[in-house]
VOGU-3710 file (C-alpha; in Angstrom, 3 decimals, decimal comma):
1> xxxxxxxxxx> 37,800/-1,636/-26,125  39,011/0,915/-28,990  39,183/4,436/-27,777  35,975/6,784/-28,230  36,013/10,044/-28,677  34,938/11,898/-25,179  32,118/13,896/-25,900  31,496/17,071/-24,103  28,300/18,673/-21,622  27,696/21,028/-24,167
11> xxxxxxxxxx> 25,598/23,959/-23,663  26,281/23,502/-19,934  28,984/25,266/-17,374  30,259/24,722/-14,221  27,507/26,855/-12,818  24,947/24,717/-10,399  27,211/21,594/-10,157  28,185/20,188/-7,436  31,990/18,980/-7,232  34,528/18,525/-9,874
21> xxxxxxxxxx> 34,892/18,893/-13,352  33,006/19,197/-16,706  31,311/15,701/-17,189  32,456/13,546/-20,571  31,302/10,593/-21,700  32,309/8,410/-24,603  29,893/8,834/-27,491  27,925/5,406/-26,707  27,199/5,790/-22,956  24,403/8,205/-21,328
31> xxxxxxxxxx> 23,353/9,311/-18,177  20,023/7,660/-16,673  18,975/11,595/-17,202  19,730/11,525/-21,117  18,079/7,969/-21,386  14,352/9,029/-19,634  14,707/11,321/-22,412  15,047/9,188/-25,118  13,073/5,959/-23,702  11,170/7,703/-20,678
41> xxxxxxxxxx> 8,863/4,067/-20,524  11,968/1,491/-19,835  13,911/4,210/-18,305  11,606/6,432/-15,134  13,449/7,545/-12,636  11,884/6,569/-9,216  9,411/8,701/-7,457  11,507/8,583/-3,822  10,436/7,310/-0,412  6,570/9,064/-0,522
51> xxxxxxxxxx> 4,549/5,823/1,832  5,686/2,383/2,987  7,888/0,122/0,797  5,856/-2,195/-1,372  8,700/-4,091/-3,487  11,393/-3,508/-5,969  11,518/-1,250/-8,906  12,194/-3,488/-11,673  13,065/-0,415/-14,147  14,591/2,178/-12,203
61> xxxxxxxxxx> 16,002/0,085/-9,437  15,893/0,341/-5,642  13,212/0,335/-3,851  9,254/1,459/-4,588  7,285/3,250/-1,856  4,312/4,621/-1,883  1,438/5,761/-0,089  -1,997/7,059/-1,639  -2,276/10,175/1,036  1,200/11,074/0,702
71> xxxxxxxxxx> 1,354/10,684/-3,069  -1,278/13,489/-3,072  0,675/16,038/-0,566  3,570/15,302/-2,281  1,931/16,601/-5,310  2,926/13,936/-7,667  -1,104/13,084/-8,034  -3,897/14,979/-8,443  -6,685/13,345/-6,999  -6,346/10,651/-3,764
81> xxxxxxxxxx> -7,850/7,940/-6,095  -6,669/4,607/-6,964  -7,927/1,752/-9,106  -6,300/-2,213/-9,070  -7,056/-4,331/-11,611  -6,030/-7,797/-12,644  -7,312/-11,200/-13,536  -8,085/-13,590/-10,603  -5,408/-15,392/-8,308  -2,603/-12,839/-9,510
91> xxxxxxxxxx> -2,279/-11,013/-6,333  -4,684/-8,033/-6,584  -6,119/-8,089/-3,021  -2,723/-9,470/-1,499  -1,135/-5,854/-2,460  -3,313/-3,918/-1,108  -3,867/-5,952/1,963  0,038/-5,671/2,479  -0,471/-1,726/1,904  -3,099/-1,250/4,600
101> xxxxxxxxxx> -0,692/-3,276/6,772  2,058/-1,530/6,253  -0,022/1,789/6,098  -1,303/1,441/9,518  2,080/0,901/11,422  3,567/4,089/9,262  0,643/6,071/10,227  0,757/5,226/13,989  4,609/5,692/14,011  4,273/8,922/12,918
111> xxxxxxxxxx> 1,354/9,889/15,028  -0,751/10,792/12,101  -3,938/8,055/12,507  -5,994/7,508/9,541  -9,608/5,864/9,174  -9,686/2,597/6,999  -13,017/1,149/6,068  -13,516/-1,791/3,099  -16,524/-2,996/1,436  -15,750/-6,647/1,531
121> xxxxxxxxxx> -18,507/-8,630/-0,262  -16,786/-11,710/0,148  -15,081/-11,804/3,687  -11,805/-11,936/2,933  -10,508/-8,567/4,998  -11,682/-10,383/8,387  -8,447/-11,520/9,439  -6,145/-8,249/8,599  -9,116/-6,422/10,333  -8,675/-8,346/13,464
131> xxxxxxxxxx> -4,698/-7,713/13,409  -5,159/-4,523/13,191  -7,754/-3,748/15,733  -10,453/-2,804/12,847  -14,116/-3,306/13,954  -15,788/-6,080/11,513  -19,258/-5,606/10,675  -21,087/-9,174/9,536  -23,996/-8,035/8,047  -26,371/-10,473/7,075
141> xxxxxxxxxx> -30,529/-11,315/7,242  -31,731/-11,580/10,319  -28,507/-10,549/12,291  -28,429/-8,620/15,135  -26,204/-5,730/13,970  -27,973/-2,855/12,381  -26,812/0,205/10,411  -28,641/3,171/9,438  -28,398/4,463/6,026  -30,349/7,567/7,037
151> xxxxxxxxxx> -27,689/8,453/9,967  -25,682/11,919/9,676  -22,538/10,653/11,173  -20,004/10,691/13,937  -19,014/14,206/14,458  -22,148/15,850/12,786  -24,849/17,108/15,086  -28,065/15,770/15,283  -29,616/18,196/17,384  -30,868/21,665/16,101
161> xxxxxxxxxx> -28,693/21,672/13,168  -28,093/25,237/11,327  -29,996/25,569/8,297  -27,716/24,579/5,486  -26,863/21,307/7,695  -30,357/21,250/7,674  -30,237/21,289/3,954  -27,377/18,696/3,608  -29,284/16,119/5,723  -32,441/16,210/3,735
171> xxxxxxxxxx> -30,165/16,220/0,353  -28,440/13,282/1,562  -31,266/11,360/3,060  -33,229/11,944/0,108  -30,753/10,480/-2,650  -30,236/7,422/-0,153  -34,079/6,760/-0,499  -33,983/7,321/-3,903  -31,391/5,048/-5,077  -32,765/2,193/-2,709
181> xxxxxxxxxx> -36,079/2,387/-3,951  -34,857/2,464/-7,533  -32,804/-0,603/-6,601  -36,011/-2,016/-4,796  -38,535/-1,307/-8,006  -35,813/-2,384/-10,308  -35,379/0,743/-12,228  -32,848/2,725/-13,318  -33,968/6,101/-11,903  -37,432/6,999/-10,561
191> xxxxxxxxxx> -39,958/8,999/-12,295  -39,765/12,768/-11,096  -42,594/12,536/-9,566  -41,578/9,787/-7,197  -38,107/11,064/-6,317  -40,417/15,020/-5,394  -42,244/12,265/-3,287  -39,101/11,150/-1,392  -37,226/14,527/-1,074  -39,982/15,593/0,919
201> xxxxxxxxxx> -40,542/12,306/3,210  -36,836/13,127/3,731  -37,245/17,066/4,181  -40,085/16,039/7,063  -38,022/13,588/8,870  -35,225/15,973/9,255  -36,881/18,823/9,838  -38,448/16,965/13,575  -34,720/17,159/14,779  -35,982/14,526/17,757
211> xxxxxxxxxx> -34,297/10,993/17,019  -32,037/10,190/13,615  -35,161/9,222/11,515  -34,637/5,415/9,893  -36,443/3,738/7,206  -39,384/2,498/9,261  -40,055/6,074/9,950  -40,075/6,488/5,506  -42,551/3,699/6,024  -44,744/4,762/8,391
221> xxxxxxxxxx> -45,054/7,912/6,562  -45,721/6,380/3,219  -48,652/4,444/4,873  -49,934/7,404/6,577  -48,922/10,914/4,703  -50,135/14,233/6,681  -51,953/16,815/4,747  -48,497/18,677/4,991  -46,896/16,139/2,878  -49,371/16,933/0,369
231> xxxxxxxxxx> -49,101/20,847/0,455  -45,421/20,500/0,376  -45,729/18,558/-3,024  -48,767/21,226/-4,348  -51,440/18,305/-4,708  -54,669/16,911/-2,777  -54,454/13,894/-0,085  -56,511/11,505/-2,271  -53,386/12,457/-4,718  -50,949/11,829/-2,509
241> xxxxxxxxxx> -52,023/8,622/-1,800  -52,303/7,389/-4,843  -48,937/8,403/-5,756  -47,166/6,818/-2,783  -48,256/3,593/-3,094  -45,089/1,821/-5,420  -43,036/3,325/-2,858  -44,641/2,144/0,135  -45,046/-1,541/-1,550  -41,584/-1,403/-2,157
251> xxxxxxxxxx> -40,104/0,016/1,038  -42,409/-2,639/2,578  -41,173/-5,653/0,883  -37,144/-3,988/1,440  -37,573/-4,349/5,540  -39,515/-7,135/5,628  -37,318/-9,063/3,226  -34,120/-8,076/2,202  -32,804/-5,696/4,667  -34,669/-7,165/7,590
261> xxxxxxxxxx> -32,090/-7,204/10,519  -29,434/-5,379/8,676  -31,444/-1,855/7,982  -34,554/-1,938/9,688  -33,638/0,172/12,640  -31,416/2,389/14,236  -27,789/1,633/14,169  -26,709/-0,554/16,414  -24,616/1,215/19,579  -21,124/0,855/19,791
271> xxxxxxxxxx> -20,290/-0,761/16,544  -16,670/0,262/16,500  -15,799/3,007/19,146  -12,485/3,961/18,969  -11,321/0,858/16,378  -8,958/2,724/13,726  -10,844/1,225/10,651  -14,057/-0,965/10,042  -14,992/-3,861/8,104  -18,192/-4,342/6,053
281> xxxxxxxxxx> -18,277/-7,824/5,240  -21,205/-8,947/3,476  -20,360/-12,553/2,200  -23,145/-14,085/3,877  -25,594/-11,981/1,174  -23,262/-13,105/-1,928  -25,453/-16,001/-3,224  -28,634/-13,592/-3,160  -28,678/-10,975/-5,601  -30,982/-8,543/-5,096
291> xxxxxxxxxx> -30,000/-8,662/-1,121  -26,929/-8,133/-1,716  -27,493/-5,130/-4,408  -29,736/-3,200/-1,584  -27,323/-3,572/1,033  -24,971/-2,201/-1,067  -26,366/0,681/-1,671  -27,802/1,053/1,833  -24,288/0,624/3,225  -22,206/2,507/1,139
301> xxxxxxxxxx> -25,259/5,283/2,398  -24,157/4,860/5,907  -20,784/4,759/5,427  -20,548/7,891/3,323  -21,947/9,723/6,529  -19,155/7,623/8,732  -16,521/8,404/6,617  -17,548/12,289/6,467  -17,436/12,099/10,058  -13,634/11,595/10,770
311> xxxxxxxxxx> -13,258/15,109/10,553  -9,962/14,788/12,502  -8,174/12,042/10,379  -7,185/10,825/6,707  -9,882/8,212/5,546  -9,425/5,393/3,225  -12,191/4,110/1,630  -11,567/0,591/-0,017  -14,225/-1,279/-2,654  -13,081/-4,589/-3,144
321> xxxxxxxxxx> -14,456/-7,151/-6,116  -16,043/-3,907/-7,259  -17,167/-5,763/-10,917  -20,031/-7,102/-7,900  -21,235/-3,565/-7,579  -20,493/-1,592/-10,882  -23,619/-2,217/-12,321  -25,522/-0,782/-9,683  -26,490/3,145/-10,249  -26,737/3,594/-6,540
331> xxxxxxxxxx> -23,159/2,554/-6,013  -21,180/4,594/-8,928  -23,022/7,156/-7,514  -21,908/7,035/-4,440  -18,132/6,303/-5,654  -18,592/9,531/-7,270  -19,415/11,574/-4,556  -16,141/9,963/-2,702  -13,885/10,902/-5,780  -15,234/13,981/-5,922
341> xxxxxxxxxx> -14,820/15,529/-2,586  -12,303/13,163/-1,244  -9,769/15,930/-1,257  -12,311/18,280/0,322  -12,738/15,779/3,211  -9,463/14,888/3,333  -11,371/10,823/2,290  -8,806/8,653/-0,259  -10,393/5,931/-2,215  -9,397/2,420/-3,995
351> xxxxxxxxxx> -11,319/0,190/-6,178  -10,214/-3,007/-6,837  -12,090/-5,163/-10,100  -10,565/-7,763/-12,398  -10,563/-5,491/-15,089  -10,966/-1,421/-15,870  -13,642/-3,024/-18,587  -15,893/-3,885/-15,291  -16,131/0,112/-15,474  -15,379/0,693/-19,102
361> xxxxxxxxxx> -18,720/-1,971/-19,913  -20,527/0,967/-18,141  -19,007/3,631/-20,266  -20,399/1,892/-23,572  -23,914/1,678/-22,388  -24,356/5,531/-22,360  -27,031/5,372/-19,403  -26,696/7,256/-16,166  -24,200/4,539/-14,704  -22,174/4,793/-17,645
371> xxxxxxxxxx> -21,254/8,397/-17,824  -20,760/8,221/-14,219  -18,391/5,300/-14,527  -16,906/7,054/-17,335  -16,042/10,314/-14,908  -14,715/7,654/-12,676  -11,854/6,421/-15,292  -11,505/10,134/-16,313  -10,598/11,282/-12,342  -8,841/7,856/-11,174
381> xxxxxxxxxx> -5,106/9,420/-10,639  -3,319/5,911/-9,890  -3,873/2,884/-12,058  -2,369/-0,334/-10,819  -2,324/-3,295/-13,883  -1,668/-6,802/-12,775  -1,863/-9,424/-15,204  -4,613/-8,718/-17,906  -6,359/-11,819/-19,794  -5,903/-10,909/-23,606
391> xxxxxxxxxx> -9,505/-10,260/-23,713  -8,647/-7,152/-21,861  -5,005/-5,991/-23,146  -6,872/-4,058/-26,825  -9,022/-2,749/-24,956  -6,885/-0,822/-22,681  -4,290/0,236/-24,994  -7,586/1,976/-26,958  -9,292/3,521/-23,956  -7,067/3,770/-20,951
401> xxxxxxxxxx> -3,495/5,643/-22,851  -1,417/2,807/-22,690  1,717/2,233/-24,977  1,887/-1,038/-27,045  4,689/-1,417/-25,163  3,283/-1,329/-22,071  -0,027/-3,277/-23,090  1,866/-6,196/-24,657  3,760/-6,608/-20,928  0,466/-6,824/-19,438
411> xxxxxxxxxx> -0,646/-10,381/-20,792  2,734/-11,425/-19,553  3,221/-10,267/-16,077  3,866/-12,950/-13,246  1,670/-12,916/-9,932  2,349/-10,069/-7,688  4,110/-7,876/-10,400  2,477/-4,904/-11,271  2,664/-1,636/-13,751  1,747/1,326/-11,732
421> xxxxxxxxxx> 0,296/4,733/-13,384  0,809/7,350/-10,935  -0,004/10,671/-12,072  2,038/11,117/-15,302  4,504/8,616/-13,752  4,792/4,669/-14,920  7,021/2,320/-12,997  6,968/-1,706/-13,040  6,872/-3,284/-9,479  7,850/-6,640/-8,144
431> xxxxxxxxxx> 5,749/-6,996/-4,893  7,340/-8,176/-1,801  4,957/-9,928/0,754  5,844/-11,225/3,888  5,397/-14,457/5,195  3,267/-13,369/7,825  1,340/-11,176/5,342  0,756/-14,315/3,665  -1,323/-15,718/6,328  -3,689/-12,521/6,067
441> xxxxxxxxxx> -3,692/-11,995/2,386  -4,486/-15,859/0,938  -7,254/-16,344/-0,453  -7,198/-19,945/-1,467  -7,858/-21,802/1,721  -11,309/-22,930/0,897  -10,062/-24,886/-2,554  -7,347/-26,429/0,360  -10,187/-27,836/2,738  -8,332/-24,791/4,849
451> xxxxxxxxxx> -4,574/-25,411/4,588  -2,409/-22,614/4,361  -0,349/-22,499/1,219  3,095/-21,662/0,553  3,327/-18,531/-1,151  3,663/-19,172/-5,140  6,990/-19,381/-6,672  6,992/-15,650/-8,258  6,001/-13,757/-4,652  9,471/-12,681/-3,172
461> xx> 9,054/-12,968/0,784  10,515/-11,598/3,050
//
């Protein structure tokens, strides 16, 4: 090689280095630090050891960690909220499976327990739940395990509350009713007058402080209102009745049908105890829409009020197949209270979809799910992108900030390789999964008559 002419550090002394000499370097070779500079996408420096280790830095080299809760401490996010997305059978689920599982030994090894609880509308969480002691919850018609949208929570009192608890309950109790009835009547939002109507059924309830009121106490007083009801709401009993009588048909119809022995009664005792996470699993409601849709929203209800509860502990709330429940208002809603004060209650959140379109299709409709979905995308700090069906790839480099760089890799990534958006932060990650993580995370048996597969070709295991 012909000699070069050594360039200098210009501009810089000897003061704040470490060691020997003034640093040179032939014109036509950089430091890492000059090229994230010049080409800061192929060239990011890694974000060091903040969580477990997930796989390889493809860019940067080494190893990637990371770990939503420590992410945020670490201040390299701003908000403890993730999104995955990825067209089927590329390894979406399988990542974050191996995260929990990983999560959960970290977590206990450093004495810091944390509170895990999925949505899983399609019962594939069951068998990582079981390894790791999680309480699963099989909620289905007719079933013999209840839960209580209306309950305040572990940790909250439910005896002669102070008066802004007081307030908080009824606020609560009252938007739960709301959005199932809306689900249950097939609308959008209630009229004003209804949702008056329901704030008050809820005010009444909670204002007894004698047992956690459930929704065949709403029913009972739809079918019966008190002249009190109807002074609270400034109009006559004949009035009142008239008025009630959608929402008694429909509340009616709900317990008899659709939530019958799932939400027509107190919650059932002992559920999970002491279990370090829990498991929703509704698959057995996935072939019936409009079940499905109310338990939904009367579950993500009761599990708002669990999740506040862990007063003591990180939580980690975890949506998965979320394109299932991102056209219900009920649900954004209630993923918007969690991104919203998850860093007030100390509550972390991830969303997993086939595509960020599942929430940007919201966005373009301009109704009351769509600007809610919209504040969603706007407050999501980490983005995980598997591999995006061209379909998709426009539409995030329009919407989402993507380079063309970085939007052109997407159509092309292998299984289990993902671009990650933390914060300002972009790294490419090859995903390493274990071979016993296999046996939790596959979600092919059924197309197998039940074999176990091999792990595919592009999954490095360990």
């Amino acid at each position: 090689m012909p000699d070069i002419p050594a360039r200098g550090n210009r501009g810089r002394g000897r003061r704040g280095w470490r060691g020997g000499g003034r640093l040179t370097l032939p014109w036509n070779v950089a430091t890492t630090a000059h090229l994230c500079v010049a080409n800061p996408w192929s060239i990011e420096a890694g974000l060091g050891e903040h969580g477990v280790f997930l796989g390889a830095n493809r860019l940067a080299g080494g190893a990637f960690h990371f770990d939503i809760i420590d992410a945020y401490e670490a201040g390299l996010i701003q908000g403890p909220n993730m999104v995955v997305s990825g067209a089927g059978a590329y390894g979406k689920s399988a990542i974050i499976k191996s995260y929990v599982h990983r999560a959960a030994a970290l977590s206990a090894l450093r004495g810091r327990p944390r509170f895990t609880a999925v949505i899983d509308p399609k019962g594939e969480w069951t068998l990582l739940g079981d390894r790791l002691g999680f309480a699963t919850l099989r909620l289905r018609p007719g079933g013999n395990l209840r839960v209580n949208p209306l309950d305040v929570g572990p940790g909250i009192p439910t005896t002669a509350p102070a008066d802004a608890e007081l307030g908080d309950q009824t606020a609560r109790r009252a938007a739960v009713l709301t959005a199932l009835l809306a689900v249950a009547l097939g609308q959008a939002d209630l009229p004003v007058g209804e949702q008056r109507l329901l704030t008050a059924v809820a005010r009444h309830l909670t204002n007894r402080q004698t047992a956690t009121p459930t929704l065949l106490d709403v029913r009972r007083l739809l079918a019966h209102p008190d002249q009190t009801l109807a002074a609270d709401l400034d109009t006559t009993h004949a009035e009142l009745l008239d008025r009630r009588r959608p929402l008694l048909d429909a509340c009616a119809t709900m317990l008899e049908q659709d939530l019958r022995g799932i939400c027509d009664g107190p919650t059932t005792p002992g559920l999970w105890n002491d279990a370090p996470g829990l498991i929703l699993d509704l698959s057995a409601l996935l072939t019936h829409r409009r079940a499905l849709r109310l338990v939904l929203t009367a579950a993500a209800g009761w599990l708002q009020a669990v999740m506040y509860g862990q007063t003591h502990q990180h939580t980690i709330t975890i949506l998965d197949e979320a394109w299932i429940a991102l056209d219900d208002l009920a649900i954004v809603r209630y993923l918007q209270d969690q991104w919203r004060l998850g860093r007030q209650w100390g509550a972390a959140n991830i969303l997993i979809t086939h595509a960020i379109a599942d929430l940007q299709s919201q966005v373009d409709t301009r109704s009351a799910t769509a600007r809610i979905a919209e504040g969603l995308l706007n407050t999501t700090s980490v983005r995980v992108y598997l591999h995006q069906n061209p379909e998709h790839v426009s539409h995030l480099l329009t919407t989402m900030g993507l380079t063309s760089t970085e939007a052109a890799l997407l159509g092309d990534l292998p299984p289990f390789t993902a671009l990650w958006h933390i914060g300002p932060h972009t790294t490419l990650v090859d995903h390493l999964i274990t071979d016993d993580e296999w046996t939790l995370a596959d979600t092919n048996t059924a197309m197998r008559a039940g074999a176990r597969s091999d792990p595919p070709d592009s999954v490095q295991v360990l």
